[in-house]
C-alpha positions in Angstrom: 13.7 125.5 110.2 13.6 121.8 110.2 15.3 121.8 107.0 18.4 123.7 108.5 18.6 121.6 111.1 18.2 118.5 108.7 21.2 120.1 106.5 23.3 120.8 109.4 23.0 117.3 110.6 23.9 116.4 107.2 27.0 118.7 107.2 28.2 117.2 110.9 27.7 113.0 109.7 30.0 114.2 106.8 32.8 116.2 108.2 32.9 113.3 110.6 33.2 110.8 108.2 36.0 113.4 107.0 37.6 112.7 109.9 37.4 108.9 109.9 39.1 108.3 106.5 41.8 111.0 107.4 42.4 109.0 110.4 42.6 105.9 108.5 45.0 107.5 106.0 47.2 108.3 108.8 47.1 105.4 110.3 47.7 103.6 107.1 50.9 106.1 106.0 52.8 105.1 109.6 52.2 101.8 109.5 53.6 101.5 105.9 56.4 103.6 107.7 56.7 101.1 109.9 56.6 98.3 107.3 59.4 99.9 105.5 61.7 100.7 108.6 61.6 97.0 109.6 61.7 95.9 106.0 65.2 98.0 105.5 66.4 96.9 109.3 66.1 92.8 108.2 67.8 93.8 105.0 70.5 94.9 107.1 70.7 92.7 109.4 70.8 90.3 106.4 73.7 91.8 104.8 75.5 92.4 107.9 75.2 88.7 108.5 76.6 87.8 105.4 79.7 90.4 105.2 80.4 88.7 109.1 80.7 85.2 106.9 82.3 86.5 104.2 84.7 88.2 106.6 84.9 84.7 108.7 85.8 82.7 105.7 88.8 84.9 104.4 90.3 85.5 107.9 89.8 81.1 108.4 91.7 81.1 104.8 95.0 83.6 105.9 95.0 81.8 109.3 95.5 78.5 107.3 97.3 79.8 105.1 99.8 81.3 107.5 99.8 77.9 109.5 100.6 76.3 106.4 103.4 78.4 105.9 104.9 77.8 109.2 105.0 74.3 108.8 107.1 74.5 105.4 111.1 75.0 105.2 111.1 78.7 106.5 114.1 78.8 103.4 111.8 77.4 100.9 108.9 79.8 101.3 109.7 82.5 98.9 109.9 80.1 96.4 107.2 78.1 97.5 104.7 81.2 97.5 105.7 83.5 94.6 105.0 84.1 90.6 108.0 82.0 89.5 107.5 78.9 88.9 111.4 78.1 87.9 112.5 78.3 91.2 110.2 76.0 92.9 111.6 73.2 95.5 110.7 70.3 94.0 110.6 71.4 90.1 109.1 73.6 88.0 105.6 74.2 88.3 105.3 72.0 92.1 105.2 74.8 94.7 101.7 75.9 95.5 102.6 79.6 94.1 101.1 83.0 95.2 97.3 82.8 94.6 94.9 80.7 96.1 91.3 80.1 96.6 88.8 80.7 99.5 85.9 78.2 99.1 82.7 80.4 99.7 84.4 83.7 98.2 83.7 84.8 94.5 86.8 86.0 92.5 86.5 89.9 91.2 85.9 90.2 87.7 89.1 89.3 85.4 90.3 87.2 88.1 91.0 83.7 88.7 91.6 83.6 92.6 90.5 85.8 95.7 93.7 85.2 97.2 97.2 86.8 97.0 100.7 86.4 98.7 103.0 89.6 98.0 106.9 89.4 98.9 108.8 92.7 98.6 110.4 91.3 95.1 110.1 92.7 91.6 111.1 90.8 88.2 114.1 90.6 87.4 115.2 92.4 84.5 118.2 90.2 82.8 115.3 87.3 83.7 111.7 88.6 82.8 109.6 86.0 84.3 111.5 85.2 87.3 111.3 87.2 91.0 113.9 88.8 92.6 113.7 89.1 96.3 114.9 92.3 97.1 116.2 94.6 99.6 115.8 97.5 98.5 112.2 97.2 97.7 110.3 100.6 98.4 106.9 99.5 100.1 106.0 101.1 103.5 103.7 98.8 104.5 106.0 95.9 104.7 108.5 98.0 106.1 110.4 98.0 103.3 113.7 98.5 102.4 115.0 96.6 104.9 118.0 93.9 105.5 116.5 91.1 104.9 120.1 88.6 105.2 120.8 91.0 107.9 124.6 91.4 106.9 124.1 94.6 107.8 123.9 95.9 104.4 120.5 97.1 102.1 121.4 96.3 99.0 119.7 95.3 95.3 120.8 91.9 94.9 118.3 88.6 94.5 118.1 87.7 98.3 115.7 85.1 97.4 117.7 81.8 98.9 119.6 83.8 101.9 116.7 85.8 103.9 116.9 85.6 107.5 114.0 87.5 107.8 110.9 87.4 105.5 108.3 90.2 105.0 104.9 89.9 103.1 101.1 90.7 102.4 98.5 88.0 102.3 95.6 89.8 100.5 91.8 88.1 100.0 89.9 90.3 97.5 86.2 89.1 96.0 83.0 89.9 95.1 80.0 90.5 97.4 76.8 91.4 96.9 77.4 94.4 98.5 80.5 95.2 96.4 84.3 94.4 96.2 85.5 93.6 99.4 89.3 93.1 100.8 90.6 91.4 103.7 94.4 91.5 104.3 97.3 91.0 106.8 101.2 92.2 107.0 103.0 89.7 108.4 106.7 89.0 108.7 108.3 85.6 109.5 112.1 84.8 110.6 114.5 82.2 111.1 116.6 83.2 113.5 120.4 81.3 113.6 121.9 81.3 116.9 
């Protein structure tokens, strides 16, 4: 009888022992939980924090840009700010052109620049090379076609040194570490004649 009780007592120390590294395991799994739900929330918080720069540093870059542009001869700026370099103000090759750089930003792969200014103009096709400012330009988001000379008329001619009004995209695309990411605004300026 002594030995059952012996064996029982035995059989109680173990089972709560048992208990104790069950407990322990328990304890251990939800505070690794834990561990890894704040772990993931810095992470986040991290990355959020750097797509809010990123996203600073290209809007900073448009507003400049868009300053910039406000300061120049409103008639030079589609010359100033597109592909051809032929038709620039002050010679060939001297106007700043369409692309531009935002220090802090990482062009996307095969690119040069993370910045972009888009008139509604095509090439011209007697000209390859050179941009044609046209009317007639199908692109919604500019609100395109439009009369840009406003002589009442929406036509397909090269309206490049008589716009009255001028719509365009400035576009900042790069790399992040979270992926390719855009930042862009539709815009329209106008010099109105009274």
């Amino acid at each position: 009888m002594n030995r059952r009780r012996h064996t029982h007592g035995l059989r109680a120390g173990s089972r709560r022992a048992g208990q104790t590294i069950v407990e322990m395991l328990v304890a251990t799994a939800i505070a690794m939980l834990a561990l890894s739900m704040f772990g993931s929330m810095v992470l986040n918080t991290n990355r959020a924090r750097e797509m809010n720069h990123e996203e600073a540093l290209a809007g900073r870059a448009v507003a400049n840009l868009l300053e910039r542009m406000h300061d120049a001869d409103f008639f030079e700026l589609f010359a100033l700010y597109n592909d051809d370099p032929e038709d620039d103000p002050e010679g060939p090759g001297t106007a700043v052109g369409s692309r531009f750089d935002v220090e802090g930003l990482r062009p996307l792969p095969g690119r040069s620049s993370v910045g972009s200014v888009r008139f509604p103009a095509r090439t011209d096709p007697d000209a390859p090379g050179t941009w044609k400012l046209g009317e007639d330009v199908e692109d919604r988001a500019l609100g395109m076609p439009r009369d840009l000379n406003l002589d009442g008329v929406t036509d397909g001619a090269d309206h490049g040194g008589d716009y009255v009004i001028l719509p365009f995209e400035v576009q900042v695309q790069w790399a992040s570490k979270s992926g390719r990411r855009s930042y862009r605004v539709y815009t329209m300026l106008s010099e109105m004649r009274l």
